[in-house]
C-alpha positions, 0 to 999 in steps of 0.5 A: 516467509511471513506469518500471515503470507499464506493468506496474502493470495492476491498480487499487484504491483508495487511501484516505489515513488521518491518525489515528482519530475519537473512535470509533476509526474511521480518519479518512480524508482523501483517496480515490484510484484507483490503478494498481497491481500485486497479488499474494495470497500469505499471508506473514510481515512486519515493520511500523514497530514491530517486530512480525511479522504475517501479510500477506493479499498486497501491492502494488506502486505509484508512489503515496505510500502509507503504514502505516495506509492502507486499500486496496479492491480487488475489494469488500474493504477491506485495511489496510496494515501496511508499506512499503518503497520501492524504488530500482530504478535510482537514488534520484533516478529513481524509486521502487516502493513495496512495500506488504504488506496484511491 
């Protein structure tokens, strides 16, 4: 039990992508419900590349999560298009990952 998981009071479920098909449809390798905290605001982001994108939202978790991951929540399926890992308190204590959504 994290710091910060008393005020992960929503769910969704996490769904690990490693790489694309032969149809270019993600290749999801593992599917997890995770606790979470979502907020829906529309805002500009920078991904791993460099490019600016438009985020649906973003999420807060303790889970490892990363570009490219699928997100479901509320019967709607979102990608995920960055991570930044926060260290609130220390590097070794723990770790928020913010993760921004479209």
């Amino acid at each position: 039990m994290g710091y910060f998981t008393h005020l992960l009071n929503n769910t969704a479920v996490l769904k690990t992508v490693d790489g694309t098909d032969e149809n270019g449809k993600p290749n999801i390798i593992a599917i997890d419900e995770i606790d979470c905290k979502i907020e829906y605001k529309k805002a500009l982001t920078v991904n791993s590349a460099g490019e600016e994108m438009t985020s649906s939202g973003r999420l807060f978790t303790e889970s490892v999560i990363k570009e490219g991951d699928i997100i479901e929540t509320a019967k709607r399926e979102f990608k995920v298009i960055s991570v930044t890992p926060n260290y609130p308190l220390t590097d070794t204590f723990c770790v928020i990952n913010e993760a921004a959504f479209a």
